[in-house]
VOBA-1610 file (N, C-alpha, C; in pm, whole numbers, padded with zeros to 5 digits, always signed):
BEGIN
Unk+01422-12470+05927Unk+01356-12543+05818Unk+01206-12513+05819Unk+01148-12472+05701Unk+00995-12464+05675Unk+00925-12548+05694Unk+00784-12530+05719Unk+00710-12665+05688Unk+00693-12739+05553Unk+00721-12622+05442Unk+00697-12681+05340Unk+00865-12757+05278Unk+00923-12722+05343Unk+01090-12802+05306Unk+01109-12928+05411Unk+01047-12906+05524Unk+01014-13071+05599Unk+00946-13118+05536Unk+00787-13094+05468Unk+00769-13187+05414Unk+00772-13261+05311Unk+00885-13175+05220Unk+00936-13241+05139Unk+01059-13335+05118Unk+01169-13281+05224Unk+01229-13381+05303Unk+01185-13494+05327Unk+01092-13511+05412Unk+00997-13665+05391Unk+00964-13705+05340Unk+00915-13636+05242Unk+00824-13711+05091Unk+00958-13747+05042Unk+01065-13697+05001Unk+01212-13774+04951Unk+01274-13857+05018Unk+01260-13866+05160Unk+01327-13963+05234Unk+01223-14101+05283Unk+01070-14095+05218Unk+01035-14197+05256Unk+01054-14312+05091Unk+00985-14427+05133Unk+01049-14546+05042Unk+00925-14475+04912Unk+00783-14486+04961Unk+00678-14429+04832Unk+00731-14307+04794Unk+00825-14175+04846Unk+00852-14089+04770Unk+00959-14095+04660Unk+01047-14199+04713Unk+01132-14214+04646Unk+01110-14286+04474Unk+01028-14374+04545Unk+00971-14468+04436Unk+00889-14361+04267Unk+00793-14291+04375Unk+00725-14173+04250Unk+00842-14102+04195Unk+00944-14014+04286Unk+01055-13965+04188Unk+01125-14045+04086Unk+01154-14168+04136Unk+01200-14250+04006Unk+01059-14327+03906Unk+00960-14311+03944Unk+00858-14335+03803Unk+00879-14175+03747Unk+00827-14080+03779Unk+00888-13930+03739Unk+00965-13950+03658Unk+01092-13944+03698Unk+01183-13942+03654Unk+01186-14052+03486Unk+01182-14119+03538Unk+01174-14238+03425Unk+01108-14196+03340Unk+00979-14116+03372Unk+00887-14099+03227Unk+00938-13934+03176Unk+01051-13875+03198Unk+01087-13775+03144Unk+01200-13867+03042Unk+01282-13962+03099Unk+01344-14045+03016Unk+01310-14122+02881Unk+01179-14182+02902Unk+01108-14262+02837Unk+01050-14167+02688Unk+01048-14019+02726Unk+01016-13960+02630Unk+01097-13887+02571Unk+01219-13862+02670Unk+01336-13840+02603Unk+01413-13933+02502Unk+01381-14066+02532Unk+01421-14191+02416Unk+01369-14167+02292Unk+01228-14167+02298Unk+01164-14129+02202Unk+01213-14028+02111Unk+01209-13937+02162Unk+01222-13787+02069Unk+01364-13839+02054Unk+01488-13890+02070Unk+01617-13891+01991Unk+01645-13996+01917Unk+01534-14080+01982Unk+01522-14197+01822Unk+01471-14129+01710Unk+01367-14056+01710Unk+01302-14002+01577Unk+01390-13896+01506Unk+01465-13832+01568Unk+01562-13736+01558Unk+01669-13805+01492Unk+01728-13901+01523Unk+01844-13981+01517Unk+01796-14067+01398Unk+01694-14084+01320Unk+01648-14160+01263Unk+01642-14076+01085Unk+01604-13976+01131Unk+01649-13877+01012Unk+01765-13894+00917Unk+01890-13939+00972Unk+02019-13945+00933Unk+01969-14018+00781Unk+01876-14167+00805Unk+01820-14190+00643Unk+01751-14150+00558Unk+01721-14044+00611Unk+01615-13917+00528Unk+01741-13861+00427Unk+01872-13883+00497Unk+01960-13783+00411Unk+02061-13648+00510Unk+02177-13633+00452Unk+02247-13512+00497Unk+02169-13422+00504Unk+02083-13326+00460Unk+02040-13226+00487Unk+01922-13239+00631Unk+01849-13326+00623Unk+01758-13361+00685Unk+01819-13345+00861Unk+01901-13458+00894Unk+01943-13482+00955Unk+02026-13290+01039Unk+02120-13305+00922Unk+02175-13124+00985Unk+02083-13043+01030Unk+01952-13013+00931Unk+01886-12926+00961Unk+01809-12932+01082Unk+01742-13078+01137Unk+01762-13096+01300Unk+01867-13059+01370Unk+01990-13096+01351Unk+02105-13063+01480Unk+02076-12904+01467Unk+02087-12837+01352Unk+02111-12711+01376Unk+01987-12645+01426Unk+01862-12663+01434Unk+01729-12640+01501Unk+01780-12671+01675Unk+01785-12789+01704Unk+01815-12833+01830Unk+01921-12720+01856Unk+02020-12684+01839Unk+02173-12608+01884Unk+02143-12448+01876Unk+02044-12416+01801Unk+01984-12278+01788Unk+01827-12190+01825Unk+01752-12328+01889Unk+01661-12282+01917Unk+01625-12216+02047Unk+01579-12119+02073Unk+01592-12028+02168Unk+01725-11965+02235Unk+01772-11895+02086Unk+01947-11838+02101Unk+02038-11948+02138Unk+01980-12074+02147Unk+02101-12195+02234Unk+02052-12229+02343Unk+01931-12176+02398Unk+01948-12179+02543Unk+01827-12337+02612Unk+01739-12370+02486Unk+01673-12478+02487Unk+01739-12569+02509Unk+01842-12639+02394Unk+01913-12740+02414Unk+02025-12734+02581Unk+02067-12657+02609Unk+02107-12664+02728Unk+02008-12691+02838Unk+01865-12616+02838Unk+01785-12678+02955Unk+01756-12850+02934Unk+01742-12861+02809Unk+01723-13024+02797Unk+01828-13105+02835Unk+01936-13038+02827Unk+02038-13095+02839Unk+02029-13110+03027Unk+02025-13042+03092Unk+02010-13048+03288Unk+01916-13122+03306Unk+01771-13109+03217Unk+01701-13185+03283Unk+01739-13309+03289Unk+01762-13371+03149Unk+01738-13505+03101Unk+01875-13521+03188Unk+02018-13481+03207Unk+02121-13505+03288Unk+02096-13516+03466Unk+02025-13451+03517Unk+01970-13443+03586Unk+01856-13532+03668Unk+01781-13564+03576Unk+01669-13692+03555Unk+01759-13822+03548Unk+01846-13848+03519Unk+01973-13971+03468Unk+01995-14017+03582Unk+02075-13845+03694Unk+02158-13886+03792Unk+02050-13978+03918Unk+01951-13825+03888Unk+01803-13839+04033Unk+01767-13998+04021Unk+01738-14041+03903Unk+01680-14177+03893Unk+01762-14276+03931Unk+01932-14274+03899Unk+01984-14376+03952Unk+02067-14344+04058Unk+02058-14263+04156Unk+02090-14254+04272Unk+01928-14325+04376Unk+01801-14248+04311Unk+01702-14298+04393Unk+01702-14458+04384Unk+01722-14530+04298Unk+01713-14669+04243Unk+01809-14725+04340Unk+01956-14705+04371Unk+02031-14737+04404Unk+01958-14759+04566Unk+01915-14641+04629Unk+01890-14638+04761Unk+01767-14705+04804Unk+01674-14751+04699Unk+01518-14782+04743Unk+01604-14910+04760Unk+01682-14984+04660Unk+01739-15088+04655Unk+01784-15166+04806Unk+01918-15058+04815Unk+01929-15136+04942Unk+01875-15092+05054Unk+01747-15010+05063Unk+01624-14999+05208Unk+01607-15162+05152Unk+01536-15188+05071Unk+01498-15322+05014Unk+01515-15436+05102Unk+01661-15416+05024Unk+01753-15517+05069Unk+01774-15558+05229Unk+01803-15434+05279Unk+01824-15423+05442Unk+01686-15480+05540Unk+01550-15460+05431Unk+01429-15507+05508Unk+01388-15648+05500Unk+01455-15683+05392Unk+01437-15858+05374Unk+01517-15915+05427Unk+01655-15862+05481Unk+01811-15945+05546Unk+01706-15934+05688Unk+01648-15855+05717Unk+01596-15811+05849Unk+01481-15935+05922Unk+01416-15952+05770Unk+01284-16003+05858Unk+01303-16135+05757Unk+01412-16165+05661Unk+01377-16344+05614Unk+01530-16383+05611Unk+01632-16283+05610Unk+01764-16326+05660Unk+01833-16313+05509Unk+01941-16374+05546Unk+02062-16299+05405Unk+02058-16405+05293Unk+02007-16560+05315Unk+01968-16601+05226Unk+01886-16604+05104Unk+01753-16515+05157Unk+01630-16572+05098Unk+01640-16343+05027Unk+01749-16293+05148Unk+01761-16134+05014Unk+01830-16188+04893Unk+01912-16263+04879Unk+02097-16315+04764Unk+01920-16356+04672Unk+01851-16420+04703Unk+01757-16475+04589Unk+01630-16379+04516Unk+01604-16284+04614Unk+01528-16242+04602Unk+01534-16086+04546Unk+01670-16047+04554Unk+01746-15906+04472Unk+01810-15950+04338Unk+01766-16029+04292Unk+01826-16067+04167Unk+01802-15991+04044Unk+01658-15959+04078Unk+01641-15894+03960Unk+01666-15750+03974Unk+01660-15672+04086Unk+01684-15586+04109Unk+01853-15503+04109Unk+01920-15633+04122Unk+02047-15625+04094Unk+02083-15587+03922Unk+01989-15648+03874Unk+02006-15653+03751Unk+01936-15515+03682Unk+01867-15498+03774Unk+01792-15297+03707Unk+01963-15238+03727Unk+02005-15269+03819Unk+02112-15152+03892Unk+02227-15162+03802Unk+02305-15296+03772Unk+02390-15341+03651Unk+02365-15257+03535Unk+02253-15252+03455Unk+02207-15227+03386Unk+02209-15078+03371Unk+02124-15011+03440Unk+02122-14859+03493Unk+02239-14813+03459Unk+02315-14847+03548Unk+02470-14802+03543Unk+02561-14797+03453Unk+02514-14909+03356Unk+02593-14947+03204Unk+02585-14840+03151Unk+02392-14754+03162Unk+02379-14710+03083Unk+02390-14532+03120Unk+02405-14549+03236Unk+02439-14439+03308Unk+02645-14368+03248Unk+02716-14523+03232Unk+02811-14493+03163Unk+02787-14473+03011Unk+02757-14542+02931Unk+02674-14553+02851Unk+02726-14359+02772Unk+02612-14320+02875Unk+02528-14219+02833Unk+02644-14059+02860Unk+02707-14098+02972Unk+02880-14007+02952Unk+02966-14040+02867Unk+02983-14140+02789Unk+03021-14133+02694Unk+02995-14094+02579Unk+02891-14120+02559Unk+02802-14077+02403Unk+02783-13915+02456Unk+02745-13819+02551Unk+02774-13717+02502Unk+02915-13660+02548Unk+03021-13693+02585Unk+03167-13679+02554Unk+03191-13732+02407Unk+03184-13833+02306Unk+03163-13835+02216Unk+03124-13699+02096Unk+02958-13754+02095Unk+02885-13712+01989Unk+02843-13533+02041Unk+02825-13495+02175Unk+02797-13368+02178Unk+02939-13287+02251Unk+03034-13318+02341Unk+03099-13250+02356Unk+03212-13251+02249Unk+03252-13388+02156Unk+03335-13411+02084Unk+03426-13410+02152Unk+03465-13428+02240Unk+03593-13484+02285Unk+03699-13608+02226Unk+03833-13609+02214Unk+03898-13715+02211Unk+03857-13709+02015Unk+03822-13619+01954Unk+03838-13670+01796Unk+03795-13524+01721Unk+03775-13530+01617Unk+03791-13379+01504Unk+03658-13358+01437Unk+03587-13402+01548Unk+03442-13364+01493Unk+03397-13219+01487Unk+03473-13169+01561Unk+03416-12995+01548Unk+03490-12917+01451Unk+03565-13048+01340Unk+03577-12971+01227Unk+03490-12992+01105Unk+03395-13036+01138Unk+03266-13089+01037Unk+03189-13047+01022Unk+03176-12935+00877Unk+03113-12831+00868Unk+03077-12846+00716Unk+02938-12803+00742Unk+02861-12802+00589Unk+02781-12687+00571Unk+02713-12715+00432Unk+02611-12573+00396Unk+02500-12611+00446Unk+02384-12534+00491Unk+02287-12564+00448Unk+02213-12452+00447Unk+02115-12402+00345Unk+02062-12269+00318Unk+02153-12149+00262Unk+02266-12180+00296Unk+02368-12117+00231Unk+02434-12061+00376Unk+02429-12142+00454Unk+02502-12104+00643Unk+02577-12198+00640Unk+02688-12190+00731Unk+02812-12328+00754Unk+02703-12349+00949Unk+02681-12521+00883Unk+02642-12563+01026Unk+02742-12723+01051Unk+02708-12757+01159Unk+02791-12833+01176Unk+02698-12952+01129Unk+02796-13052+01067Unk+02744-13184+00968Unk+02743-13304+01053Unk+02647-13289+01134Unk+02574-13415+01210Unk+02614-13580+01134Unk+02546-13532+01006Unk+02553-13639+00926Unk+02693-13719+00909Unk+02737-13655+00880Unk+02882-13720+00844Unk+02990-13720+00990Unk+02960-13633+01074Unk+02980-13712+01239Unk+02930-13823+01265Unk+02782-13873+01263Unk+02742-13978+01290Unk+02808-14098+01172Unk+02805-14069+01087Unk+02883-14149+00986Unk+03026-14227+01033Unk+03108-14108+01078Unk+03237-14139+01093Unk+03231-14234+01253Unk+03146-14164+01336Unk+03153-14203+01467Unk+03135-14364+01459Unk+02994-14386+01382Unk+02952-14555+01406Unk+02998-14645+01322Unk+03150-14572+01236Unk+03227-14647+01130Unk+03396-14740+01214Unk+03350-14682+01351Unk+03474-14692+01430Unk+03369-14833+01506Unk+03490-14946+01485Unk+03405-15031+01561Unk+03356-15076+01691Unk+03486-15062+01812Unk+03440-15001+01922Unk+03317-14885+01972Unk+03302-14806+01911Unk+03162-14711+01934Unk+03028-14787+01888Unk+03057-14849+01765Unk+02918-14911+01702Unk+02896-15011+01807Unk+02991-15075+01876Unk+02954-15222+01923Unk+02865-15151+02079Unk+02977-15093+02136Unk+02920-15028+02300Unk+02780-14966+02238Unk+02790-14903+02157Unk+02642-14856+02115Unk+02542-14978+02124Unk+02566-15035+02050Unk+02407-15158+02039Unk+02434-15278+02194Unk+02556-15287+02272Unk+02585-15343+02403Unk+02480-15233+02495Unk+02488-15107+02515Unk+02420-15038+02567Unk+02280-15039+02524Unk+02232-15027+02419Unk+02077-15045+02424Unk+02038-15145+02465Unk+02115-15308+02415Unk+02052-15399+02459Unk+01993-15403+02599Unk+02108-15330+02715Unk+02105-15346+02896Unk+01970-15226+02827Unk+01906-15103+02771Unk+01836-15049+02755Unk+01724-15078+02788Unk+01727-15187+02672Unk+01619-15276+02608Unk+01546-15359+02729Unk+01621-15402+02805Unk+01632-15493+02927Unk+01561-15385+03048Unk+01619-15287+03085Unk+01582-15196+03178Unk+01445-15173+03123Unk+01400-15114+02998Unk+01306-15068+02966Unk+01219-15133+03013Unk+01213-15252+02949Unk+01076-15366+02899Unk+01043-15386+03089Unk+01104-15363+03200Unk+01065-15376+03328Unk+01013-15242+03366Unk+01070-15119+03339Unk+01058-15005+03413Unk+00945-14924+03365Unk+00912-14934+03203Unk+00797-14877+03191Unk+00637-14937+03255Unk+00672-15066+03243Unk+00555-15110+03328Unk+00551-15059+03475Unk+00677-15056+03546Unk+00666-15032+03667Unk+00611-14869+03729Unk+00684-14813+03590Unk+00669-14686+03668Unk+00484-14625+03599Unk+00448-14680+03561Unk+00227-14681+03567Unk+00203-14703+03667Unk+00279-14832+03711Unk+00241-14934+03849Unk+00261-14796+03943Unk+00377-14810+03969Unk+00424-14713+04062Unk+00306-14535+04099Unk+00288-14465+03952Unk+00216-14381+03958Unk+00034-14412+03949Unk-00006-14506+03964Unk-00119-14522+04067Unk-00235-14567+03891Unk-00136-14617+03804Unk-00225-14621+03645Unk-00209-14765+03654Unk-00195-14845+03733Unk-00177-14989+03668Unk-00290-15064+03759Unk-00320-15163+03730Unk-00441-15226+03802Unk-00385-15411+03816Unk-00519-15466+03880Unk-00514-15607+03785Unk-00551-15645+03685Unk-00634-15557+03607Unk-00688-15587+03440Unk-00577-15518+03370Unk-00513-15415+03402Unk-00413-15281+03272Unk-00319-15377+03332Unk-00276-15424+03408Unk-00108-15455+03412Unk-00007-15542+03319Unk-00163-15635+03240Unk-00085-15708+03148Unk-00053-15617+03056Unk-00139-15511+03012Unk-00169-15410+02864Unk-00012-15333+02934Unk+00024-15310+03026Unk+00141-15237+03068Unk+00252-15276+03054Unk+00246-15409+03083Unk+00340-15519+03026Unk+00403-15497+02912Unk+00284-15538+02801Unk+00325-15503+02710Unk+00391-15450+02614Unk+00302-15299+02697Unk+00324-15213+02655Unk+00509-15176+02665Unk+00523-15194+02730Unk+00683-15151+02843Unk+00729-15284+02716Unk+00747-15415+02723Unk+00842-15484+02612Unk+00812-15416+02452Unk+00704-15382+02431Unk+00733-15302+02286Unk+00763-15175+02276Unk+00761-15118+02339Unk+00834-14946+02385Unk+00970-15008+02364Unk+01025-15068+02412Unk+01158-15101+02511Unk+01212-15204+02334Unk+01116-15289+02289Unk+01207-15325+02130Unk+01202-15228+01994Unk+01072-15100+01972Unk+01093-15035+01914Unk+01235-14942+01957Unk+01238-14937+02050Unk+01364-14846+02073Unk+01533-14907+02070Unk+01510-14991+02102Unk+01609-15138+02047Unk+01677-15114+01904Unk+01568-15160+01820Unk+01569-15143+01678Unk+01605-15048+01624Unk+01491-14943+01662Unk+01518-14796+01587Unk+01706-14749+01602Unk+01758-14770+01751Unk+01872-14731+01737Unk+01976-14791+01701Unk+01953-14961+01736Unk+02050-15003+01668Unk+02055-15021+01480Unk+01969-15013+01448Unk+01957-15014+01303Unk+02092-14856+01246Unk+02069-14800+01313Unk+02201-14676+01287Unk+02316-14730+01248Unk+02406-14785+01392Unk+02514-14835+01402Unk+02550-14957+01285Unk+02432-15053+01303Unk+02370-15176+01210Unk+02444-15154+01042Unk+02360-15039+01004Unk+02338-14980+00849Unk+02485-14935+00850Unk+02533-14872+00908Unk+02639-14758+00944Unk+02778-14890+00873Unk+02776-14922+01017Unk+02926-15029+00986Unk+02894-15184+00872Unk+02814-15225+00939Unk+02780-15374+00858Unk+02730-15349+00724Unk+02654-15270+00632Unk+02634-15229+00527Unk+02673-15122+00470Unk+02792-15052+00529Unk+02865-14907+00461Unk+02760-14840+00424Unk+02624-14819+00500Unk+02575-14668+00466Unk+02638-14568+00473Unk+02613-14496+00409Unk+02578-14460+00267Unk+02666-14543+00169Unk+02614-14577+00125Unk+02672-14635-00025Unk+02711-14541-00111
//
């Protein structure tokens, strides 16, 4: 082993390394939310709108973009909630240690509740792309339209059909909510965590992290929302 692979070994196996990989991590997430709400948001711009993103995303750099996004952000998913899982119970194991098993049952509560959560969305998130990108389990990869005068595949009317099924619409807006919940804690934390939060910024971080965490709420459930409960498109 190198020096430079020991010391990265340590920097991953101590509790502060772990902690920065999951703020890391998180803020590749946090902007990955972003960019597929705005993306995903198109769909009311209209059929063309909407396609002409999927087919940008599925063709840009011969195909080979959307696949790296695809490892990272898959990748970033797993790293974050495996590290979460383990800072957890060091946690846990150091408070049973030094205040006993009572005063951890009270004091992992909320942390229990990142991990619940995480995981929802960790399932969550194998489903929706077994769903919507691998199409599995339904006849979406027979949904094909013009656009420019090319047959691309019709996003639009996938997402249509998908959030018209009521089981998908519901787990959809069940999953953002645990989202919504994870968010409004983790974006604050992970500033904290990367060395940006203070005692004056922490409220502004606060904040910041519950309105990040309800614009993204909204923006996606309004899809499913419009989709089933008001038969968009009309």
């Amino acid at each position: 082993m190198t020096a430079v692979t020991a010391s990265l070994f340590r920097f991953y196996d101590s509790s502060i390394g772990k902690k920065i990989l999951i703020a890391l991590t998180g803020t590749i997430l946090v902007g990955f939310l972003l960019g597929h709400l705005v993306g995903n948001l198109l769909i009311f711009a209209g059929r063309d709108a909407i396609n002409e993103y999927g087919h940008f995303l599925q063709t840009a750099g011969h195909g080979m973009l959307v696949w790296i996004a695809r490892v990272v952000i898959f990748g970033s998913i797993i790293l974050h909630a495996v590290l979460t899982i383990q800072v957890t119970r060091r946690n846990r194991a150091s408070r049973e240690q030094k205040y006993g098993k009572e005063h951890t049952q009270v004091a992992s509560k909320s942390s229990r509740m990142m991990i619940v959560s995480g995981l929802t969305i960790l399932a969550f998130f194998i489903y929706h792309i077994l769903h919507f990108t691998a199409r599995k389990f339904n006849d979406y990869d027979t949904y094909k339209t013009l656009l420019d005068g090319h047959e691309v595949h019709d996003v639009y009317r996938m997402v249509i059909a998908g959030f018209s099924w009521f089981p998908a619409a519901a787990f959809y807006i069940i999953a953002m909510v645990l989202l919504c919940s994870h968010l409004s804690h983790g974006v604050a934390s992970m500033f904290q965590t990367l060395g940006l939060g203070t005692d004056k910024t922490r409220p502004l971080f606060e904040k910041l992290g519950k309105a990040y965490a309800l614009f993204i709420l909204v923006g996606n459930c309004s899809i499913p929302i419009a989709i089933y409960c008001f038969n968009y498109p009309r």
